[in-house]
C-alpha positions in Angstrom: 0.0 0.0 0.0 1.2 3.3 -1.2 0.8 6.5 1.5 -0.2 9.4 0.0 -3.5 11.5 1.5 -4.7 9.3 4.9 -8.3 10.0 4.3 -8.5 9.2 0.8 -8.3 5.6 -0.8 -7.7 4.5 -4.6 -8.0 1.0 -5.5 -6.9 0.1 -9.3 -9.1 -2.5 -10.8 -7.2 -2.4 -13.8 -7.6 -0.9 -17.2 -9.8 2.9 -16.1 -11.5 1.3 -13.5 -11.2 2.6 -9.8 -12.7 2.0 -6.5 -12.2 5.0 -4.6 -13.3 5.1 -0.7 -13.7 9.0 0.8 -12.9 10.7 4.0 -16.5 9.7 5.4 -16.3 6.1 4.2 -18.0 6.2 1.4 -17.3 4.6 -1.7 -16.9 5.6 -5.5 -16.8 3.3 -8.5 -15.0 5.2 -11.3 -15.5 4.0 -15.1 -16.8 0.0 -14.1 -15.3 -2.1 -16.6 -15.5 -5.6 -14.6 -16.7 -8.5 -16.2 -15.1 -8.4 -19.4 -11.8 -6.3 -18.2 -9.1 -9.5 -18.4 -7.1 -7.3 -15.7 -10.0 -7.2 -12.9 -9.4 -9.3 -9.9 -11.8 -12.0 -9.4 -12.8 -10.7 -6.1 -14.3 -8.2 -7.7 -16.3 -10.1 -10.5 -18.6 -11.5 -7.5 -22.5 -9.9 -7.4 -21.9 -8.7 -4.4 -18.7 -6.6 -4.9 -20.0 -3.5 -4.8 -22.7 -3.9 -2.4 -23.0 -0.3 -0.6 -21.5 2.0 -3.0 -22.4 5.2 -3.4 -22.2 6.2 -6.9 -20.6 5.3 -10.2 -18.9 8.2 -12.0 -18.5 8.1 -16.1 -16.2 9.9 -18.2 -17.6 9.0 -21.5 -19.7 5.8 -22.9 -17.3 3.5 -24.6 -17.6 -0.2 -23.2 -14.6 -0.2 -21.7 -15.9 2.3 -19.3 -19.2 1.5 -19.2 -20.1 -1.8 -19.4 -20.7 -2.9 -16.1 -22.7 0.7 -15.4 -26.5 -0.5 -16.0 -26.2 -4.1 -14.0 -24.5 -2.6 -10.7 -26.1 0.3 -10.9 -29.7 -1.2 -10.8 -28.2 -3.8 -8.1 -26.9 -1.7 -5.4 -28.9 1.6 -6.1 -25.6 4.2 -6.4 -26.1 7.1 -7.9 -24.6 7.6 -11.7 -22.6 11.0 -12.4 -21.7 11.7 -15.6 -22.6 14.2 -18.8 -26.1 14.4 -19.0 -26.6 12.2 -22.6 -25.0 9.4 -20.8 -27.2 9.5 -17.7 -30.3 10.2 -20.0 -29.7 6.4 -21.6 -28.8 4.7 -18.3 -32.5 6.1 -17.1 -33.7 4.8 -20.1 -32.1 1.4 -18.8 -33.3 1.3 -15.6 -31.2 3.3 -14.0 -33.2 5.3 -11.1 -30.5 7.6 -9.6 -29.0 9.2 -11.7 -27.2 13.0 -11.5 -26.1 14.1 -15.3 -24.2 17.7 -15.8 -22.2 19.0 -18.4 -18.6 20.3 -19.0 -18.1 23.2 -16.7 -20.9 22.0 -13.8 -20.1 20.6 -10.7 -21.9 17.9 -9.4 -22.2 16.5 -5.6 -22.0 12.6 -4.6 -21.1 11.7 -1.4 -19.3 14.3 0.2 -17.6 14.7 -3.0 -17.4 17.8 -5.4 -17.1 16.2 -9.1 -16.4 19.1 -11.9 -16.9 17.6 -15.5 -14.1 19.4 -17.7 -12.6 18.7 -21.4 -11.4 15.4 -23.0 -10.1 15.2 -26.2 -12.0 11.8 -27.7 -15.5 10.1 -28.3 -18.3 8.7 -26.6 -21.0 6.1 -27.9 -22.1 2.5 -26.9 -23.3 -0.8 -29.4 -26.4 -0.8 -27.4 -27.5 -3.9 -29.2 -27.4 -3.2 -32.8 -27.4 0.4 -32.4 -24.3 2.7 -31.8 -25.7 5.4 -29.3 -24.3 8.7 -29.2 -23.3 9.3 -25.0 -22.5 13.1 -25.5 -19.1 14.4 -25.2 -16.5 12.6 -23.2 -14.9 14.1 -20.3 -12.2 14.5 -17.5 -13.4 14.3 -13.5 -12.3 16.4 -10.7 -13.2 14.9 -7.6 -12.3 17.7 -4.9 -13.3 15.5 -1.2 -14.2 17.2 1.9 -10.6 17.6 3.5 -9.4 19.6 0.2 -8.0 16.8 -1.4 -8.4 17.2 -5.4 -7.7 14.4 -7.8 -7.6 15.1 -11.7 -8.6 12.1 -13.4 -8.3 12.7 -17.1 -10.3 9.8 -18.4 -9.4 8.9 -22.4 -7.8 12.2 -23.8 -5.1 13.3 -25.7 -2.8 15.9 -24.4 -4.3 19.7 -24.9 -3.2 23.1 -23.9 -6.1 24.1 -21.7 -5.1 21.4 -18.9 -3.3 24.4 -17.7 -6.5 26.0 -16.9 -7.2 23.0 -14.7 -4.2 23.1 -13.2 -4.8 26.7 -12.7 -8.5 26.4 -11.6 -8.2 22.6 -9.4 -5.1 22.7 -8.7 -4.5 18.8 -8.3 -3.1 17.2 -5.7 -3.1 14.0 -8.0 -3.5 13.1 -11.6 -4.5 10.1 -13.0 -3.5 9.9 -17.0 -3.9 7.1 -19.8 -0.9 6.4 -21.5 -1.7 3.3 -23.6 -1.3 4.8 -27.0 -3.4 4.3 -29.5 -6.6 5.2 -28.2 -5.9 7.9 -26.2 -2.5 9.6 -25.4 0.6 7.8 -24.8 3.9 8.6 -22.6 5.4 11.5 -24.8 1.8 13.1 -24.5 1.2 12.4 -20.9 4.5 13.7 -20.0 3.6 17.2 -21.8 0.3 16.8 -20.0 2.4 16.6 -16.9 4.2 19.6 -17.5 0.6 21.4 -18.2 -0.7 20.1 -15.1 2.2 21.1 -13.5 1.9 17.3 -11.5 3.8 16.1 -8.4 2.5 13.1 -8.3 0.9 11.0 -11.5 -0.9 7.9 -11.8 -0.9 6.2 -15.2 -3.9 3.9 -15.8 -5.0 3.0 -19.3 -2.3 0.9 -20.4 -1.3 -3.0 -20.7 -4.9 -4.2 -20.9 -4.8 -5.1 -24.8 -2.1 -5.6 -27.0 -2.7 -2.5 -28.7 -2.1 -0.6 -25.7 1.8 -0.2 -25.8 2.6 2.5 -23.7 4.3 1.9 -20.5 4.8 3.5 -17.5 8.9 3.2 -17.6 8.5 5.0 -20.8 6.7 7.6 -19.0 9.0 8.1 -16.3 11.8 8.2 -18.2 10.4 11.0 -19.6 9.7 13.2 -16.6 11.6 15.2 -14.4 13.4 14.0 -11.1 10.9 16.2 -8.8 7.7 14.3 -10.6 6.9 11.1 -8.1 4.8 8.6 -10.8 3.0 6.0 -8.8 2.4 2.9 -10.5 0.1 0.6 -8.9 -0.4 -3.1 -9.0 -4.1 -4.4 -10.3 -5.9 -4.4 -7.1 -3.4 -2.4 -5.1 -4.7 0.6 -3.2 -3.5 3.9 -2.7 -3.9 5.7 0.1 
């Protein structure tokens, strides 16, 4: 277990996919890709894995964030937070609880402040036959009730105005993809680094699929000594 905020807990489930426990106890499913994410601990392919939580936050609708949304959300009753198109189709689903926003709005689960801000890539869902349109994807800040502020970029290349959320959030953490291919890989997330001006980055997004080549030694090779990248085991926490 890693020691970085006492209050605050991260648990990588591999892939985007985090569990993330708040000062109050709570707990926060980030991007639930479970059943069909080969990196997911078993322990946390059971029914009753997420029994209690609290909400499930989106940062766009691709399956590899989303397909686990509608079943655990109808199960346990948490409340889904995302941009407003993708909340609109989980109601349509089933989904009863359901807080949708858009880029700019902050949104309140838990005890937690979530600001929806820009991502640089798509959004839609094979819903069936039928590729479904889930709005505009987008990055989470999740500022917690002891100040604590995590950046979690979701899928997104590198783009100048991250310095506007480094600027506005101020992060005490980042969490960046750098897979390649599909969203940015390490050359990218080390700019985004720099825009952020990061102390301390979390690289998620990466080693799932073979087409997912970018590694976290090629990321911190690329960033400078006073930059602390954290690079979690699947189902390791950080705390």
């Amino acid at each position: 277990m890693n020691v970085l905020n006492q209050d605050v807990e991260l648990t990588w489930l591999g892939h985007a996919t985090w569990l993330v426990r708040t000062p109050e106890g709570k707990r926060l499913l980030i991007d639930p890709f479970i059943q069909g994410n080969p990196k997911c601990p078993a322990e946390y392919k059971r029914d009753d894995a997420f029994d209690g939580i609290d909400g499930i936050l989106c940062t766009h609708g691709h399956g590899d964030h989303i397909s686990d949304l509608v079943p655990i959300a109808k199960r346990t009753g948490a409340t889904v937070v995302a941009i407003f198109d993708l909340t609109t189709w989980a109601e349509s689903k089933g989904v009863e609880a359901t807080n949708g926003g858009n880029k700019g709005g902050t949104l309140s689960i838990a005890d937690v402040e979530v600001t929806l801000v820009q991502a640089l890539h798509s959004s839609s869902y094979m819903d069936g036959d039928v590729n479904v349109d889930m709005g505009d994807p987008c990055g989470l800040v999740l500022r917690f009730s002891n100040g604590f502020t995590i950046y979690n970029a979701g899928d997104t290349d590198v783009f100048g105005d991250m310095a506007l959320i480094a600027e506005l959030y101020a992060p005490d953490l980042v969490i960046l993809p750098i897979g390649d291919h599909f969203t940015m890989g390490p050359r990218q997330a080390a700019k985004a680094v720099s825009l952020l001006k990061a102390k301390r980055v979390v690289p998620q997004h990466y080693g799932t699929f073979p087409l997912l080549t970018g590694t976290p030694e090629a990321l911190q090779a690329l960033l400078p000594d006073d930059v602390e990248l954290l690079t979690l085991e699947v189902g390791e926490t950080l705390s």
